[in-house]
N, CA, C and O atoms as a GROMACS GRO file, in nm:
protein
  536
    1UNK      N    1  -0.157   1.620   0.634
    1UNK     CA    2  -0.059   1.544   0.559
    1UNK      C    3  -0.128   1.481   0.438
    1UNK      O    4  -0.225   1.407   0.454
    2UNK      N    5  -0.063   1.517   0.286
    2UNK     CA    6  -0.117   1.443   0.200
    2UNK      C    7  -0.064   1.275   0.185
    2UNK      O    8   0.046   1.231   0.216
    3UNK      N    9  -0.204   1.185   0.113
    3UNK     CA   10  -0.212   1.044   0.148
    3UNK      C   11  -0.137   1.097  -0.052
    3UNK      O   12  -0.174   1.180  -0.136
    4UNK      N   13  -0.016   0.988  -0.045
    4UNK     CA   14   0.008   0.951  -0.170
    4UNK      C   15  -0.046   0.791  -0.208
    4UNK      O   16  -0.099   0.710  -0.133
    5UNK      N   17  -0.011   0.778  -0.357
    5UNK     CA   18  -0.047   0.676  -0.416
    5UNK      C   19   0.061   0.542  -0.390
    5UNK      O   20   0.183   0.552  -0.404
    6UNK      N   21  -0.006   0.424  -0.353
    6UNK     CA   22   0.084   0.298  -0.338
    6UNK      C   23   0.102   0.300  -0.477
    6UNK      O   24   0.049   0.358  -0.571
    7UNK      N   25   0.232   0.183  -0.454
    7UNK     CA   26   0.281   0.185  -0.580
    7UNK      C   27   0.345  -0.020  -0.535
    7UNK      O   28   0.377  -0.062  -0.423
    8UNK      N   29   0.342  -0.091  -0.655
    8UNK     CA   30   0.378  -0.251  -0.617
    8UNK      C   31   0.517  -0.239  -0.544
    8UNK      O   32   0.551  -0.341  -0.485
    9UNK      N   33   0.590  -0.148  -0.538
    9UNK     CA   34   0.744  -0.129  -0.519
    9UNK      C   35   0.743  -0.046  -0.339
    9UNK      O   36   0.840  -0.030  -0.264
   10UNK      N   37   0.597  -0.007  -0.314
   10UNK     CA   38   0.589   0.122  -0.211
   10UNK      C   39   0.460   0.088  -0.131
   10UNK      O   40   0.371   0.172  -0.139
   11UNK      N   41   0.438  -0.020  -0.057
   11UNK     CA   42   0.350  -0.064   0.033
   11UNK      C   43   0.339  -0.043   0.154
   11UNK      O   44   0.412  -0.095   0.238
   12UNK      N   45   0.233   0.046   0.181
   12UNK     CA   46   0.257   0.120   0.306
   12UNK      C   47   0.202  -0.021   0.414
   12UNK      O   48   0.153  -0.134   0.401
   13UNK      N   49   0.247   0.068   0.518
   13UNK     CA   50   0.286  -0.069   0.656
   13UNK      C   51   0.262   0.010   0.779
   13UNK      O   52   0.298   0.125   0.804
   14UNK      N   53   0.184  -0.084   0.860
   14UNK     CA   54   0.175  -0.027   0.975
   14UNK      C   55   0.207  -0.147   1.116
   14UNK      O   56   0.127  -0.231   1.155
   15UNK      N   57   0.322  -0.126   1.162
   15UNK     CA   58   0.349  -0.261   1.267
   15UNK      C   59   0.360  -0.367   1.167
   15UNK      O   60   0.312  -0.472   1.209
   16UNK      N   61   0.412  -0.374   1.035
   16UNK     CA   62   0.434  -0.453   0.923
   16UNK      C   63   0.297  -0.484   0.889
   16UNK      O   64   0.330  -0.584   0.825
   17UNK      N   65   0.193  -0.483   0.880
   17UNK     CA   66   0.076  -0.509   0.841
   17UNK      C   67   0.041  -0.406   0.743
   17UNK      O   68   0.066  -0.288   0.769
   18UNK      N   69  -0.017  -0.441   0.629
   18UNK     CA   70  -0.081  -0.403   0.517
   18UNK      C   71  -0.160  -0.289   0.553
   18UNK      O   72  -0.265  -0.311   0.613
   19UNK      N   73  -0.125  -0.168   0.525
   19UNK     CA   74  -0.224  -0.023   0.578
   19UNK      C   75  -0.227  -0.006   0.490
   19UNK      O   76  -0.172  -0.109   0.450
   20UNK      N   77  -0.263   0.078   0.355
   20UNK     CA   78  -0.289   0.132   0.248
   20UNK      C   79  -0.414   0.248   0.263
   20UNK      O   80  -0.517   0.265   0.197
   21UNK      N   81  -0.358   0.320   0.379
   21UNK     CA   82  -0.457   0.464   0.418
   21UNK      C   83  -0.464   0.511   0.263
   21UNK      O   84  -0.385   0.485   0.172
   22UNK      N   85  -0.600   0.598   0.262
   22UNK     CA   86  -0.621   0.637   0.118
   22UNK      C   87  -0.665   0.574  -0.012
   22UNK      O   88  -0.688   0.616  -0.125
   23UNK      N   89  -0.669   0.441   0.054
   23UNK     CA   90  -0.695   0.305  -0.095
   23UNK      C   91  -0.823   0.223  -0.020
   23UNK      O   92  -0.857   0.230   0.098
   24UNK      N   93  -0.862   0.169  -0.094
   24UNK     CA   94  -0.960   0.089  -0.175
   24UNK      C   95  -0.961  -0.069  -0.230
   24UNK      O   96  -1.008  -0.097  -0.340
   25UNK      N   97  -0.892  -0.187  -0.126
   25UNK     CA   98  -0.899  -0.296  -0.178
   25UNK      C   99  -0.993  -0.396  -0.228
   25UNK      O  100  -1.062  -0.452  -0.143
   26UNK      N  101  -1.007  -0.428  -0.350
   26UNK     CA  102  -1.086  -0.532  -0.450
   26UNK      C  103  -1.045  -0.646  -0.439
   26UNK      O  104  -0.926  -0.676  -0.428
   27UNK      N  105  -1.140  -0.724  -0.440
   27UNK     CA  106  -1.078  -0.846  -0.469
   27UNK      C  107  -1.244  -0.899  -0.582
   27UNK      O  108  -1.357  -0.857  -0.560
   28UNK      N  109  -1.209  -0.982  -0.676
   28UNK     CA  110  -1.312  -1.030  -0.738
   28UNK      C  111  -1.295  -1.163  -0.797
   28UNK      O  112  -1.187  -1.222  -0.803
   29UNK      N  113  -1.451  -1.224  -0.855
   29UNK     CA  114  -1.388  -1.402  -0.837
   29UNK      C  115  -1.342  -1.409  -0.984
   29UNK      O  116  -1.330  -1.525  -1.024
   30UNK      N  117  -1.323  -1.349  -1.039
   30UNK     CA  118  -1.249  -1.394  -1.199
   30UNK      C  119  -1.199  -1.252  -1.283
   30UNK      O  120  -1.256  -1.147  -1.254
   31UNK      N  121  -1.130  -1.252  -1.348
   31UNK     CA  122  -1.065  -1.172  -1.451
   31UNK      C  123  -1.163  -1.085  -1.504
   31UNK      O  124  -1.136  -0.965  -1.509
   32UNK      N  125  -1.269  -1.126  -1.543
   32UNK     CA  126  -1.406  -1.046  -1.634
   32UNK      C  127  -1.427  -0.946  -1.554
   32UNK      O  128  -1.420  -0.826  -1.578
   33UNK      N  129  -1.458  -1.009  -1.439
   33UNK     CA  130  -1.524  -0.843  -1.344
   33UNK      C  131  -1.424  -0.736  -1.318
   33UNK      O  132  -1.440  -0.614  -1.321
   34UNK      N  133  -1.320  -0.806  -1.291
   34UNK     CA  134  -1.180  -0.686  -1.276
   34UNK      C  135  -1.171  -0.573  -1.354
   34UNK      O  136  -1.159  -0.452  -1.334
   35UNK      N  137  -1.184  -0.664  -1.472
   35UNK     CA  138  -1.165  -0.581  -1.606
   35UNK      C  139  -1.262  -0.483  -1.625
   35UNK      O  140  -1.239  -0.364  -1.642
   36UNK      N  141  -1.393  -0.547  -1.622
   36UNK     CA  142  -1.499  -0.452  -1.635
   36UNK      C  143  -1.526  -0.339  -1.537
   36UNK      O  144  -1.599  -0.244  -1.566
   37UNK      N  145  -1.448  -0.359  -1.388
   37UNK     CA  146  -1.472  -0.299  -1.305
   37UNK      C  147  -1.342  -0.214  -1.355
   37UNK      O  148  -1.381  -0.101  -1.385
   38UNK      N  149  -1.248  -0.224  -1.368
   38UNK     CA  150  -1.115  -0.137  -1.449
   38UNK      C  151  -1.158  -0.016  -1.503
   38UNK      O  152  -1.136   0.101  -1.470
   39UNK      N  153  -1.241  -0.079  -1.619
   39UNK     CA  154  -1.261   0.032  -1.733
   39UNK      C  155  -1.419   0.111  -1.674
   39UNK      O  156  -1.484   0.178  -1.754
   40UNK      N  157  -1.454   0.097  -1.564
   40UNK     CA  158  -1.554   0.151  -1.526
   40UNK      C  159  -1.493   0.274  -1.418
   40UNK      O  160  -1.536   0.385  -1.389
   41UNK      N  161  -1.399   0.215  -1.387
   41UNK     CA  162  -1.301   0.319  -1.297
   41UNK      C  163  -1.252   0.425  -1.383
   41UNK      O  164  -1.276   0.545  -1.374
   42UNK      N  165  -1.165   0.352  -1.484
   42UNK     CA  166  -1.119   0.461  -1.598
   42UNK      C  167  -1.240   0.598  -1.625
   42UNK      O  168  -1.252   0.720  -1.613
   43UNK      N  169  -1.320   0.461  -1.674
   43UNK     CA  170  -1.432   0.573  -1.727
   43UNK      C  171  -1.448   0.671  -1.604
   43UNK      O  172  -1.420   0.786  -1.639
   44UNK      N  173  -1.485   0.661  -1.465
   44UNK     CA  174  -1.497   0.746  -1.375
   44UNK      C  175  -1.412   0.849  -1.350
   44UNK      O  176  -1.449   0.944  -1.280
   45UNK      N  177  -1.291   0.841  -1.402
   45UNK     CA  178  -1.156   0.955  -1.400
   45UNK      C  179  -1.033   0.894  -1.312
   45UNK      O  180  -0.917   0.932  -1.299
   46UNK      N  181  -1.103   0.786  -1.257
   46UNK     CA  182  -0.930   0.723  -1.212
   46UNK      C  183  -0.838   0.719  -1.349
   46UNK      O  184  -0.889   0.694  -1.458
   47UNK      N  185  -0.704   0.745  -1.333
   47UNK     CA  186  -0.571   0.712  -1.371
   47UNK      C  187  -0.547   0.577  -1.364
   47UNK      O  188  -0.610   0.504  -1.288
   48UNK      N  189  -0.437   0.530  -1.454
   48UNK     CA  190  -0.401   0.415  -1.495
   48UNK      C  191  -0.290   0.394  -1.324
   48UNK      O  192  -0.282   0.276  -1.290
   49UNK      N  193  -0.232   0.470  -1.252
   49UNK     CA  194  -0.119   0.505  -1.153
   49UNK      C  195  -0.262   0.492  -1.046
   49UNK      O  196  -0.226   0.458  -0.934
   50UNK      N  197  -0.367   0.506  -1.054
   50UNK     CA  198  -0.495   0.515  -0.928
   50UNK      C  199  -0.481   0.332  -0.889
   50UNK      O  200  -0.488   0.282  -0.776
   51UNK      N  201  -0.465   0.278  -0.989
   51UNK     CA  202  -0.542   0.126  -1.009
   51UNK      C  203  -0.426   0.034  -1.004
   51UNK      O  204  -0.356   0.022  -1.104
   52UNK      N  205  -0.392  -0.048  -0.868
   52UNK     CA  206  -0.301  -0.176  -0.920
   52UNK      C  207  -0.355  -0.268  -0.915
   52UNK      O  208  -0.450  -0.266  -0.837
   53UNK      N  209  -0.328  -0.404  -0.991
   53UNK     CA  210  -0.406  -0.515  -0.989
   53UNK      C  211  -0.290  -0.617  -0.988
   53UNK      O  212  -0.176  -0.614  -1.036
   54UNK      N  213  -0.370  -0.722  -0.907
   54UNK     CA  214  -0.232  -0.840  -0.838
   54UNK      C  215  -0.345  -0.929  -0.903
   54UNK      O  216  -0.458  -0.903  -0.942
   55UNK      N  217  -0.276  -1.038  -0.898
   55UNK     CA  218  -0.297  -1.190  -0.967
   55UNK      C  219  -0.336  -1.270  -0.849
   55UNK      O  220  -0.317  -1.192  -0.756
   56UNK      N  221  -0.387  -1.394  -0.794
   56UNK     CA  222  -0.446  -1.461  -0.716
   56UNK      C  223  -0.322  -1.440  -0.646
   56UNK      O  224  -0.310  -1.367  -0.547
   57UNK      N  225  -0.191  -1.536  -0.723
   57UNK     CA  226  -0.060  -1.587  -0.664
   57UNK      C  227  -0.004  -1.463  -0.625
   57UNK      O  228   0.058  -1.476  -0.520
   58UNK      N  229  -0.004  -1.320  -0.681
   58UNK     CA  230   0.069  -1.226  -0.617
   58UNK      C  231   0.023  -1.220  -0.486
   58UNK      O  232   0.101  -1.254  -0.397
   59UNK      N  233  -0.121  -1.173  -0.451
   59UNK     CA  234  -0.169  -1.152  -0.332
   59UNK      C  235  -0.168  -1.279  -0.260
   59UNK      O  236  -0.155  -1.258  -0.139
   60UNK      N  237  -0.176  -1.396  -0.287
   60UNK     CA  238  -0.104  -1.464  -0.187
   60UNK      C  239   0.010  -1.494  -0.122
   60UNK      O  240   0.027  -1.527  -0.005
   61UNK      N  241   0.117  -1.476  -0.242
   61UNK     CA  242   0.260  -1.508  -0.186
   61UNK      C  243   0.269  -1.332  -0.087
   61UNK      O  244   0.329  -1.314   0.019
   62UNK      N  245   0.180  -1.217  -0.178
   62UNK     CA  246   0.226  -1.107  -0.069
   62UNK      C  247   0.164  -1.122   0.095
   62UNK      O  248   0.227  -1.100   0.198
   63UNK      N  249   0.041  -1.160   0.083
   63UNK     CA  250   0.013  -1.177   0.238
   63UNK      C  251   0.066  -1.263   0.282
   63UNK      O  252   0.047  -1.259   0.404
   64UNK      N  253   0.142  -1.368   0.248
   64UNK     CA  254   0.213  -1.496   0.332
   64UNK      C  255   0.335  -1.394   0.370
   64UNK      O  256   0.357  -1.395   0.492
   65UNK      N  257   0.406  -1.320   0.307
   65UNK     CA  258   0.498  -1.255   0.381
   65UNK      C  259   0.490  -1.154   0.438
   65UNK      O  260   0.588  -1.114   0.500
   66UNK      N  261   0.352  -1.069   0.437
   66UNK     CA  262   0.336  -0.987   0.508
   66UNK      C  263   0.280  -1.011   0.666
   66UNK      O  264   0.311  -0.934   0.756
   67UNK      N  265   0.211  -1.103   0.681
   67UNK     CA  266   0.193  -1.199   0.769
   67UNK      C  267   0.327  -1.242   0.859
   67UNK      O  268   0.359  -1.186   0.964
   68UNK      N  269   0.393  -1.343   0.802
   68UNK     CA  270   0.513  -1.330   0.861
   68UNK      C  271   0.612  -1.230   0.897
   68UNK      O  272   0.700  -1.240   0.983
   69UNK      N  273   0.590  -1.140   0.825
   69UNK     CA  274   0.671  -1.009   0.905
   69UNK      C  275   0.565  -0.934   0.999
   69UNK      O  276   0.596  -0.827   1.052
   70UNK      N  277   0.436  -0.993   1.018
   70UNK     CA  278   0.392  -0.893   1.118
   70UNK      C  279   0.441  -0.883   1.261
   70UNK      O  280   0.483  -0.983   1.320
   71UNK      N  281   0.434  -0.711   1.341
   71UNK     CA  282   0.484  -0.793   1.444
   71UNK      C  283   0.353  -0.780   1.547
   71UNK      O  284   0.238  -0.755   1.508
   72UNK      N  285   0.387  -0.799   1.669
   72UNK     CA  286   0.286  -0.867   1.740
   72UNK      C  287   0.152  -0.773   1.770
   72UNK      O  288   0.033  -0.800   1.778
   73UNK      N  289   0.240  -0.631   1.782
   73UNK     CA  290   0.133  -0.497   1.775
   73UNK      C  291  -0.017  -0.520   1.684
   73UNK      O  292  -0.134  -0.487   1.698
   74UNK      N  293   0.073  -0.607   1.569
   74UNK     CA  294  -0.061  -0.567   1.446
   74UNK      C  295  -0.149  -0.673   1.491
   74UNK      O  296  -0.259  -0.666   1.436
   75UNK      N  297  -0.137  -0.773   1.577
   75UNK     CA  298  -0.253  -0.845   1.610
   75UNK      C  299  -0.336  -0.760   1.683
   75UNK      O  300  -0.428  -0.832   1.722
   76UNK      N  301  -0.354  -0.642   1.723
   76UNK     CA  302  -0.505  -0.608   1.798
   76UNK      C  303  -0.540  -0.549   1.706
   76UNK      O  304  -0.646  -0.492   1.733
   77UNK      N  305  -0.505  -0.527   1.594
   77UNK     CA  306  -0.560  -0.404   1.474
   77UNK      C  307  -0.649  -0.505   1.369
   77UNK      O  308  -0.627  -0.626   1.376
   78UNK      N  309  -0.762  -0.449   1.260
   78UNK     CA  310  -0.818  -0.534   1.208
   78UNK      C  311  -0.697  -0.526   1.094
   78UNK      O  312  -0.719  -0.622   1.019
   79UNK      N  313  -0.594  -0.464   1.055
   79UNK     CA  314  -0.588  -0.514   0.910
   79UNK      C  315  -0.510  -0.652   0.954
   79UNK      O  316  -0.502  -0.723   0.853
   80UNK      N  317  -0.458  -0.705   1.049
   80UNK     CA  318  -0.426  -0.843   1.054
   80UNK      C  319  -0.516  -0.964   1.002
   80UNK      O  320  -0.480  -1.067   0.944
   81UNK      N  321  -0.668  -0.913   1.046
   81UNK     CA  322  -0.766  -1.007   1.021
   81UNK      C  323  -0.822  -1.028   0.870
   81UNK      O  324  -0.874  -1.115   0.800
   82UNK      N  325  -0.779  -0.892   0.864
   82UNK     CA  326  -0.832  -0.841   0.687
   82UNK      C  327  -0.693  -0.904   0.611
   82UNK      O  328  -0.724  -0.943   0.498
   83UNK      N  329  -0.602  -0.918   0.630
   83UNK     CA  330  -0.454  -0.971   0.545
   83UNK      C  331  -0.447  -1.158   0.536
   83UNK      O  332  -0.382  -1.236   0.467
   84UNK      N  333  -0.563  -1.180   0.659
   84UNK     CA  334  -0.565  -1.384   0.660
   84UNK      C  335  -0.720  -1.346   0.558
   84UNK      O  336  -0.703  -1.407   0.452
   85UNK      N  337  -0.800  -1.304   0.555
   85UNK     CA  338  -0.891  -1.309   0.495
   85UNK      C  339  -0.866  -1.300   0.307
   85UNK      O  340  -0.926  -1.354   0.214
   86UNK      N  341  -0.740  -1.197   0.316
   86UNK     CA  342  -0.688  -1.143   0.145
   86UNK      C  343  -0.636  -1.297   0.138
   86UNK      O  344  -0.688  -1.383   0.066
   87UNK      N  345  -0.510  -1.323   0.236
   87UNK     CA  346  -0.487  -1.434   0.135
   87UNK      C  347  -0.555  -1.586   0.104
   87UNK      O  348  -0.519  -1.667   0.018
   88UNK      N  349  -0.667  -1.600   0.204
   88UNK     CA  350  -0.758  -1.704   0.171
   88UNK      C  351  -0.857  -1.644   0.078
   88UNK      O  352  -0.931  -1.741   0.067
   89UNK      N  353  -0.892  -1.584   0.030
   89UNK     CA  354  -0.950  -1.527  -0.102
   89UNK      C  355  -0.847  -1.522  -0.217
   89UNK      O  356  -0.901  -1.566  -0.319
   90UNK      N  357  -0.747  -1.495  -0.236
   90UNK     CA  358  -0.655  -1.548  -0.339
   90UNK      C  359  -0.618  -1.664  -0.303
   90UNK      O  360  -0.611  -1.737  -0.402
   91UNK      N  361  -0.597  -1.703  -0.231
   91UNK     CA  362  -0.618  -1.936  -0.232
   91UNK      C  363  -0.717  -1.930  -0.308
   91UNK      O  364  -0.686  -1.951  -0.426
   92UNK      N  365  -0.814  -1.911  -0.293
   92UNK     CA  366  -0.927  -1.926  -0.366
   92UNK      C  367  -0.930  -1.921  -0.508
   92UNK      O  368  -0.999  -1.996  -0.577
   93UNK      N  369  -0.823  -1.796  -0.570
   93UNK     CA  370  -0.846  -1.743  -0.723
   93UNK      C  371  -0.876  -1.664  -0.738
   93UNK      O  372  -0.934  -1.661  -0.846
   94UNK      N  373  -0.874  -1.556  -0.681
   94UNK     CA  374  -0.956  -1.455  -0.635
   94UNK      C  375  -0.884  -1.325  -0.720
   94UNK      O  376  -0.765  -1.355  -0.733
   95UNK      N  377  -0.904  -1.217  -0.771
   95UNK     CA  378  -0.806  -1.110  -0.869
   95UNK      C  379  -0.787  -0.994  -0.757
   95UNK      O  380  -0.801  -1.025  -0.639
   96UNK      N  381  -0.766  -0.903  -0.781
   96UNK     CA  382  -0.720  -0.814  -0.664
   96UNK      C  383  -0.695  -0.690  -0.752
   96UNK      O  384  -0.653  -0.682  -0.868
   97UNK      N  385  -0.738  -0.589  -0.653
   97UNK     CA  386  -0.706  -0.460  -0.697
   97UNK      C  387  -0.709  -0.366  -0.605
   97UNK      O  388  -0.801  -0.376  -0.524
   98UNK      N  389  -0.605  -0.240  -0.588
   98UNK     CA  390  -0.572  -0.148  -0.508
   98UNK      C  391  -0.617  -0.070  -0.574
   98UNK      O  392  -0.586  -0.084  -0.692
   99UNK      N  393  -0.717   0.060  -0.541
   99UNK     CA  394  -0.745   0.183  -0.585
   99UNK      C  395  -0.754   0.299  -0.474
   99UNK      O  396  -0.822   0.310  -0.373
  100UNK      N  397  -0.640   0.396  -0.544
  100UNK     CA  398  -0.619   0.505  -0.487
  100UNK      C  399  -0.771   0.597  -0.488
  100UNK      O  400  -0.815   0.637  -0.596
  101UNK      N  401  -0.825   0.617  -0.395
  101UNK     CA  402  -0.939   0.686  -0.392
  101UNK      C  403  -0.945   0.834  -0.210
  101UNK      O  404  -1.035   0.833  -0.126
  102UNK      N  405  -0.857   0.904  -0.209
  102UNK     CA  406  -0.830   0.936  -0.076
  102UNK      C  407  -0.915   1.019  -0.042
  102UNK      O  408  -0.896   1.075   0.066
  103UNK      N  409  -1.026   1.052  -0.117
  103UNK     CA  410  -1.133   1.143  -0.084
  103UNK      C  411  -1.244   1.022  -0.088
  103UNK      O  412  -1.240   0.909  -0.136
  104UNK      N  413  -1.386   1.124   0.009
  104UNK     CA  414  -1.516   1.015   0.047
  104UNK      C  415  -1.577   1.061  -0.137
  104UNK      O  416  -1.614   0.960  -0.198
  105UNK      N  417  -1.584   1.159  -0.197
  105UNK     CA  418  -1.632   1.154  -0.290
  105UNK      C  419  -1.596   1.043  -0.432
  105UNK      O  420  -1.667   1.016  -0.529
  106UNK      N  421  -1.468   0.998  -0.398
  106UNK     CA  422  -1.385   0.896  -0.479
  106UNK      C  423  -1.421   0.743  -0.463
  106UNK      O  424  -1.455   0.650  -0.536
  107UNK      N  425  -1.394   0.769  -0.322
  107UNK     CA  426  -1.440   0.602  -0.208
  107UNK      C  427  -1.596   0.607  -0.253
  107UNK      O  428  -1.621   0.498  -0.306
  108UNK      N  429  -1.671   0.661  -0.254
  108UNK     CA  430  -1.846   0.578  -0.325
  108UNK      C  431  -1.846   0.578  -0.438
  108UNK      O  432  -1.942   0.519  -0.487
  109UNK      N  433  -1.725   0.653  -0.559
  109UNK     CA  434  -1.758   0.600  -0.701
  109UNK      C  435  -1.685   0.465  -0.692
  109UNK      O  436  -1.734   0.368  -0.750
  110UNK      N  437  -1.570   0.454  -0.624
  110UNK     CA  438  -1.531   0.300  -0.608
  110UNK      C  439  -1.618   0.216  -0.559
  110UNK      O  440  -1.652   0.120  -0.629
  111UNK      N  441  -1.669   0.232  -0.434
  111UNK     CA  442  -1.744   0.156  -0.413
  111UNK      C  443  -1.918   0.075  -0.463
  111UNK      O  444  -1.984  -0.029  -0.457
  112UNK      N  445  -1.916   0.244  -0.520
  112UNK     CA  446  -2.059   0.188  -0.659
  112UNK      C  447  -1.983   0.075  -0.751
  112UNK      O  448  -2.019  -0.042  -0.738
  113UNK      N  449  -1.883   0.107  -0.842
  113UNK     CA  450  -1.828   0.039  -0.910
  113UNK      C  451  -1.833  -0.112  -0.879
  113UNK      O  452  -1.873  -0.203  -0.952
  114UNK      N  453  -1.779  -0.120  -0.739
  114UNK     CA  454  -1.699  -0.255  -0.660
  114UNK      C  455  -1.875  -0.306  -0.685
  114UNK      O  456  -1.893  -0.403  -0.758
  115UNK      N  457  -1.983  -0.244  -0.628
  115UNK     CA  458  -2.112  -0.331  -0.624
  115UNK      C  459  -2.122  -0.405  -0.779
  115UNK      O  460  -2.131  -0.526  -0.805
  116UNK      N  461  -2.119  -0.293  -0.866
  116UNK     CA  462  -2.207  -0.307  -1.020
  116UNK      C  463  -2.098  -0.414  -1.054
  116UNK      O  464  -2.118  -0.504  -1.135
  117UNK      N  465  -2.012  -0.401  -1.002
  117UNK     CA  466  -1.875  -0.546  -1.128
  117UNK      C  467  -1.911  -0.690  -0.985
  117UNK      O  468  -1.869  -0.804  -1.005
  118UNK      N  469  -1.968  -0.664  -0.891
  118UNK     CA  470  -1.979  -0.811  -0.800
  118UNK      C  471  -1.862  -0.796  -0.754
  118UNK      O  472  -1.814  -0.896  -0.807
  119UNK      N  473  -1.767  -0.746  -0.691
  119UNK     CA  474  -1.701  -0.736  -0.612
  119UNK      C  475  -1.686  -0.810  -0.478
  119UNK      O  476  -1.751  -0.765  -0.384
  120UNK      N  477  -1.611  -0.914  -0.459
  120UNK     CA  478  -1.625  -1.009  -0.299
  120UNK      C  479  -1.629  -0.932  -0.198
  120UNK      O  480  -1.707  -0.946  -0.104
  121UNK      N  481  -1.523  -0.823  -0.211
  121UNK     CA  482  -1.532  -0.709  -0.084
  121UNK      C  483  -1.438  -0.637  -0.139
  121UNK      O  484  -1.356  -0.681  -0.219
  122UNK      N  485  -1.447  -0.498  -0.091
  122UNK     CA  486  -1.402  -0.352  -0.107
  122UNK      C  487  -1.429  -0.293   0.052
  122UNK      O  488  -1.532  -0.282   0.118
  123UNK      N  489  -1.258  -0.255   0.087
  123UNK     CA  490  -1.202  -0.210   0.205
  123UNK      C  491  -1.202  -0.123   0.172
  123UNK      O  492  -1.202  -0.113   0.049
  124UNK      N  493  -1.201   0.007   0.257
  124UNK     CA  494  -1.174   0.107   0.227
  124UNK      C  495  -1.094   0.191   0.344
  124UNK      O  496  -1.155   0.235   0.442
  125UNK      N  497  -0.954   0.210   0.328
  125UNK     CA  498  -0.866   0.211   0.458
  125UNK      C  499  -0.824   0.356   0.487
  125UNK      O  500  -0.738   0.414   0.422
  126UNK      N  501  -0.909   0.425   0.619
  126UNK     CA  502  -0.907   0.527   0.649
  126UNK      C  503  -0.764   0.496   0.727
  126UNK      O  504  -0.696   0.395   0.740
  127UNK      N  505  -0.746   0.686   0.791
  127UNK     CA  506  -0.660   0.689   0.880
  127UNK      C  507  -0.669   0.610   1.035
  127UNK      O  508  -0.583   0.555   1.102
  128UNK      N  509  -0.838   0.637   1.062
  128UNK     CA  510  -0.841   0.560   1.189
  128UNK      C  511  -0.914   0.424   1.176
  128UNK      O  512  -0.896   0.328   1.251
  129UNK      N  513  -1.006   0.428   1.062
  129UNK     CA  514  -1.070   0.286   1.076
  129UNK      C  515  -1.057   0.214   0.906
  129UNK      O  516  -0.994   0.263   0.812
  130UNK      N  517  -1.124   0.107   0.905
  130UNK     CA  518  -1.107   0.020   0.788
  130UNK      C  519  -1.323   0.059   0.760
  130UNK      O  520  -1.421   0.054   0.834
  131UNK      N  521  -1.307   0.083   0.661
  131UNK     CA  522  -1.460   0.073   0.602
  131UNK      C  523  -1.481  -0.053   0.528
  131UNK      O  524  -1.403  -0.055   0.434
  132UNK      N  525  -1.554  -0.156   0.532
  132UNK     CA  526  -1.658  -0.225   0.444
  132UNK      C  527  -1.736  -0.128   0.337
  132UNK      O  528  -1.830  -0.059   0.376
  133UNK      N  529  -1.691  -0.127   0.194
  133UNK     CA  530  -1.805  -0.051   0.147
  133UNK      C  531  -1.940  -0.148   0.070
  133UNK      O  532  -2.038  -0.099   0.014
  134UNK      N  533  -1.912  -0.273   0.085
  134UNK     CA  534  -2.039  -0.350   0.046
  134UNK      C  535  -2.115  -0.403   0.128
  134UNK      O  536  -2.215  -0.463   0.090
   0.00000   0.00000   0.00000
């Protein structure tokens, strides 16, 4: 089965919890690195449609409701733990970015990237497990 691209309108869900099989979540502590980490992606051959980027307040108000719609299933799974962690990192101020990367050859140019821009953490959300790539 092919993994398509999330989209802000098309958030994949698993037991209401934040799955994004095929992606690549960023989070970084200010605007500069985002950016720089952006155009380092570009430069790598991601698409402008590869890359979404949320604002502190987006990714918080989104995990406060994704949270609340979880249902009880998604507590034994990690992305529950990983969705209180997103939105206390945007409490924080934190920038955010989804990158479509559904191949391992994609997932280490992201994840080089995520190192060289300082990246807080970069998920990387398989079908069966969640990767740390820093």
């Amino acid at each position: 089965m092919a993994l398509k691209r999330m989209t802000k309108d098309d958030m994949p869900l698993s037991f209401g919890a934040f799955n994004p099989v095929g992606h690549i979540v960023l989070a970084f502590d200010n605007a500069e690195d985002a950016r720089a980490a952006t155009d380092a992606l570009h430069k790598a051959g991601f698409d402008d449609e590869d890359v979404l980027h949320y604002s502190a307040e987006e990714e918080s108000e989104l995990m406060a409701r994704r949270l609340a719609d979880a249902s009880g299933a998604a507590e034994f799974g990690a992305e529950i733990r990983l969705m209180r962690r997103y939105k206390e990192l945007a409490d924080q101020g934190c920038c955010w970015m989804v990158v479509f990367a559904p191949t391992a050859v994609r997932a280490h140019q992201v994840g080089e990237i995520a190192r060289q821009h300082d990246a807080r953490i970069a998920e990387r959300y398989g079908r069966l497990i969640i990767e740390d790539l820093l």
